[in-house]
N, C-alpha and C positions, 0 to 999 in steps of 0.2 A: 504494500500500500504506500503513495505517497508519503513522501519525510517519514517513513518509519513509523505510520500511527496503522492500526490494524484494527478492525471491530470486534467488538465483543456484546454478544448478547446475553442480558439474563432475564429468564423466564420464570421469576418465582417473586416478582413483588420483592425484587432486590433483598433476597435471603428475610421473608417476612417471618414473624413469629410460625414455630410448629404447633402441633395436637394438644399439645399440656404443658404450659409454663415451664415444667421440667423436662421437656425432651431436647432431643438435639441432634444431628445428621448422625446416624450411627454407623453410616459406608456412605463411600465412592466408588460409584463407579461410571470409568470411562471409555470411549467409547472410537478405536479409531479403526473403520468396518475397511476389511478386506474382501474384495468380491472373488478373488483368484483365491484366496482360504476358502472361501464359501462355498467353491461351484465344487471341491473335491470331497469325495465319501469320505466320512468321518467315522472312529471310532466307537459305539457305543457306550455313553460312560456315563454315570450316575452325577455326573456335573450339568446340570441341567440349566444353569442361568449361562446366558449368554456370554461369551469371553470378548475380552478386549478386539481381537480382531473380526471375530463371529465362526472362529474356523468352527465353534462346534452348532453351527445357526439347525441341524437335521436334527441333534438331540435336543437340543430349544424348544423346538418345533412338535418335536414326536410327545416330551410333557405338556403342552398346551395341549393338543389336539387328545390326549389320555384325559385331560382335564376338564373336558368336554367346551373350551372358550376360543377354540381356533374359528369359528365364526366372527372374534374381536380380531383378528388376523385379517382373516380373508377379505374382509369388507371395506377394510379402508386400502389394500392393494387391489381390489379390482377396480378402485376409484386410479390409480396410476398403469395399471396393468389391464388395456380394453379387454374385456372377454372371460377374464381369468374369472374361472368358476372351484378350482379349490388348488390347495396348496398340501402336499403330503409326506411320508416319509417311507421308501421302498428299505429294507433288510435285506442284504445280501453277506451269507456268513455273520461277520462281528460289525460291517461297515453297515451306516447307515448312507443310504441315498436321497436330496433331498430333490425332490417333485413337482411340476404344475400341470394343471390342468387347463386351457384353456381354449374357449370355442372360436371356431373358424368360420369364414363369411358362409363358408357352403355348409354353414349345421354344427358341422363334425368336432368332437372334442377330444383333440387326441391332447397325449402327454410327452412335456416337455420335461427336459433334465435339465438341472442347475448350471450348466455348461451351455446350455441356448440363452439365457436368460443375459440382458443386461446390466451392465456394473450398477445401472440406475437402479434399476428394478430389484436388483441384491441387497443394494445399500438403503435401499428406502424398507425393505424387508427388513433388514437386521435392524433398523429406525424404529419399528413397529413392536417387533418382537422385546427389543429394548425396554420401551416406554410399558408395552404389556405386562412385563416382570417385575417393573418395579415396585419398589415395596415403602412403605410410609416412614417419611421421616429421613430418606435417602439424598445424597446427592447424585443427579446424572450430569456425565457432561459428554456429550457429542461433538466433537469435532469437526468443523465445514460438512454441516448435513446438505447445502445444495451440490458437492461434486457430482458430474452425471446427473444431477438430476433435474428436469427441466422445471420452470420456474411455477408453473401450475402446482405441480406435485411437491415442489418443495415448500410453497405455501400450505396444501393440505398436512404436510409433514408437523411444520413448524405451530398448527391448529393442535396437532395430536399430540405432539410434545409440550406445548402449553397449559394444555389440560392434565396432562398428566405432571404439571406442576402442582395442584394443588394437593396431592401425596407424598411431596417432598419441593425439593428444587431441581429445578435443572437447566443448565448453562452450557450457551451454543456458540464458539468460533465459528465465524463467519467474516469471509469478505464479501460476501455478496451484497452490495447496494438493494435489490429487489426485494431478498429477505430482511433485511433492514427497514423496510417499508410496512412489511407484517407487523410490527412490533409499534408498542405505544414509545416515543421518547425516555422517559420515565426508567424503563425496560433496558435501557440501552447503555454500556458499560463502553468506555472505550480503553484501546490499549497501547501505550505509546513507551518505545524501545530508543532508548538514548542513552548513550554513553556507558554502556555495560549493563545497565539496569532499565527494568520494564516497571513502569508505571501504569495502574488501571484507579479508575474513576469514571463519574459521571458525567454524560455529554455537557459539556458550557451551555451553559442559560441561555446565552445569548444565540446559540446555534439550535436551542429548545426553543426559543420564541421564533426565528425566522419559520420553523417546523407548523407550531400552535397557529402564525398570523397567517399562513396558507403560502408564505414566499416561494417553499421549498417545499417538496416533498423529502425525507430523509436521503433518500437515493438520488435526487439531485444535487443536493449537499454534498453528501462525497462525492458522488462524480466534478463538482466544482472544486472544492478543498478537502481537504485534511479534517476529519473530524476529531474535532479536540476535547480534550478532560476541564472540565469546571476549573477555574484558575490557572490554567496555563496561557502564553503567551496568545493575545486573540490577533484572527485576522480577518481584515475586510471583505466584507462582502457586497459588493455593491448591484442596487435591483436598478436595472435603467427602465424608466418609462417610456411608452412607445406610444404613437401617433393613433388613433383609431383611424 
């Protein structure tokens, strides 16, 4: 990102109070999804939450679907995935294989393997399944949830990670201007790398009001400048009037 400032989103009412005056994040977990670990048969193993990279996303998958809630799966990827009608887990030997189902213009619903499937389509999966498992009181943090994935669906993504803030927190790297635009001001952390050391804080007031007065939209704002931290050095932004 320009001069070294980077976005940072948070999606939890900036670490608001938990469940009971006495709780407090009891885990992290993060989250930086491999599609190339994901498309390969995995082990069967009694680890069943999701791993950092998602190599194990068929054992993920195969407890949800035992669990009878893969229906909370499937529905919000056939909003990304036209057609897909289920998502499964094939056993071959000890490996698990993970599965889609989806319909074709001529009817036909044949099945696909995790090797057909795109990085988009993987990573927005291991996104879901993510948010699916979490558990209250939790931090998640996802790392640049729009890679691959097109700005439609990463908006739906960035809906379903938000709501599943109110179970815990959870906090999303992002350069994306577009998904910066999902997000209230408020929401929005920024992160600025200088001289050995990384600074985060809250977007400047003054780049929250051009936001609030309708100047900008967020994603025009960084696409013009650098978005900056509440009390760092400010810089002009000038709105030229035009002629009707």
């Amino acid at each position: 990102a320009p001069n070294g400032t980077a976005s940072v989103m948070l999606s939890a009412r900036q670490f608001r109070p938990f469940s009971s005056p006495t709780s407090a994040l009891r885990n992290v977990r993060r989250y930086r999804l491999n599609p190339d670990a994901m498309r390969q048969p995995q082990l069967s193993s009694q680890e069943t939450r999701l791993q950092e990279s998602g190599d194990n996303i068929a054992v993920a998958l195969q407890s949800i679907r035992e669990s009878g809630t893969i229906k909370n799966v499937v529905d919000p990827m056939a909003k990304i995935v036209p057609g897909l009608q289920d998502i499964f887990v094939d056993q071959v030997g000890r490996f698990l294989a993970l599965k889609f189902r989806q319909m074709q213009e001529e009817g036909s619903v044949p099945e696909f393997n995790a090797t057909e499937m795109s990085e988009g389509a993987l990573r927005a999966l291991g996104i879901i399944v993510a948010t699916h498992q979490m558990e209250r009181d939790e931090l998640l943090i996802i790392e640049e949830p729009e890679v691959s994935i097109h700005v439609g669906a990463a908006n739906l993504l960035f809906d379903i990670l938000k709501e599943a803030s109110s179970r815990g927190a959870v906090l999303l790297t992002t350069h994306s201007a577009d998904l910066l635009d999902a997000a209230r001001d408020e929401e929005i952390l920024v992160c600025e790398y200088s001289r050995g050391a990384t600074r985060i804080g809250p977007l400047a007031r003054a780049q929250r009001e051009l936001v609030r007065e309708g100047l900008f939209s967020v994603a025009e704002l960084m696409r013009s400048e650098p978005l900056r931290i509440e009390g760092a050095d400010s810089a002009t932004v000038t709105v030229e009037a035009t002629d009707e």
